[in-house]
C-alpha positions, 0 to 999 in steps of 0.5 A: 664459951671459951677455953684456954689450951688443954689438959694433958690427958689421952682420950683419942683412941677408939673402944679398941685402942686404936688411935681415932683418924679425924680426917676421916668422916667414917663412924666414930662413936655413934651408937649413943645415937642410933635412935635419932634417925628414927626420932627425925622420921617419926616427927616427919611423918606426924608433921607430915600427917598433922598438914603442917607442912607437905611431904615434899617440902619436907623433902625439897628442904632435904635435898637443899641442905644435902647439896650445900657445900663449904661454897658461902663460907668460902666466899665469906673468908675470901671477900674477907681477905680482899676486903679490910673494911668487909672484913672489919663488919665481919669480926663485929657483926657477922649476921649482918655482914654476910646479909650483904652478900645475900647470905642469910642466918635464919635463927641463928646468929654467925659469930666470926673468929679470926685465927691471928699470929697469937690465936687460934680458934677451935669450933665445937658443939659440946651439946650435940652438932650446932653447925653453920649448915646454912654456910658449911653444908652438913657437919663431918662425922668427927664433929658430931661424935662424942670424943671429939666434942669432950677432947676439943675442949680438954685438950684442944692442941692435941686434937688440932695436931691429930689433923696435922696442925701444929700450933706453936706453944705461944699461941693460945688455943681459944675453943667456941662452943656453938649453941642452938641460938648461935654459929662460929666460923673461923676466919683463917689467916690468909697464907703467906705468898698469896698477893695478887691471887684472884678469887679463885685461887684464894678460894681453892686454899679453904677446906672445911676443917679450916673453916672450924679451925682444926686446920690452916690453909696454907700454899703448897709449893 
């Protein structure tokens, strides 16, 4: 799904009145979903009891998904960067471009948006927390609570700037609602200033939240 630029409504506050701090992965509005861990133990442990699979498969996959970072997205966005004919299979097929970096997408299929001089792309799970874990590791806090998955797609430009992103006022603002079936990934514009950067370097500019659009990566002098 696609959203133009917000509405002008006010909802990032806490129950409390204070203004809600995206950046920061602590507690937002969690306890709709308190029971969920209890839900993920019971099924675990029937899987478990029924033999269709072994408690330490269960825990070997745990562990697998626990330790991925922002690493695959990360070399995704630079060989894009480095690469115009990469980046061109990129934008049309995302599942089968990142396959040839030996980066796969089990079930799900990786749309990739690109943030340009007059749009930019804001990634969201309006349902619960779709993620492109496989790339990006576990999704923040943020993602997953409630306000930020109503807010995002309300008032996208608001939320972007509680980030410290400002979006100029000629620029759209498209929201992407991921789904069980299908990932986004942003692919940010590449900064100013960078020719000539090695890999490295290019890759020391992507963070997580520009990877889904909440910010922009951007050369620090």
């Amino acid at each position: 799904m696609s959203s133009p630029d917000e509405h002008d409504h006010d909802h990032g506050h806490k129950e409390d009145g204070s203004p809600l701090n995206y950046a920061d992965d602590s507690r937002h509005d969690y306890n709709e979903t308190d029971h969920y861990p209890l839900m993920v133990e019971a099924i675990r442990q029937l899987v478990i009891e029924k033999e269709i699979v072994k408690a330490g498969d269960v825990q070997e996959r745990l562990d697998f998904m626990d330790s991925r970072g922002i690493e695959l997205g990360a070399k995704i966005v630079v060989k894009a960067w480095t690469d115009p004919e990469f980046k061109t299979r990129l934008l049309a097929d995302g599942t089968a471009a990142v396959a040839e970096l030996d980066i796969p997408m089990a079930d799900a299929e990786l749309v990739v948006v690109e943030n340009t001089a007059d749009t930019h792309n804001l990634i969201v799970c309006t349902l619960c927390s779709c993620y492109p874990r496989t790339i990006l590791g576990l999704p923040p806090d943020w993602y997953k609570s409630k306000t930020y998955r109503s807010r995002a797609v309300n008032e996208p430009r608001a939320v972007i700037r509680e980030f410290g992103t400002v979006i100029a006022d000629d620029v759209t603002v498209r929201v992407h609602d991921s789904n069980a079936d299908m990932r986004y990934l942003v692919l940010p514009a590449r900064p100013q200033g960078t020719d000539g950067w090695n890999d490295e370097q290019l890759t020391e500019l992507i963070t997580r939240d520009s990877l889904v659009g909440a910010t922009v990566p951007a050369v620090i002098s």
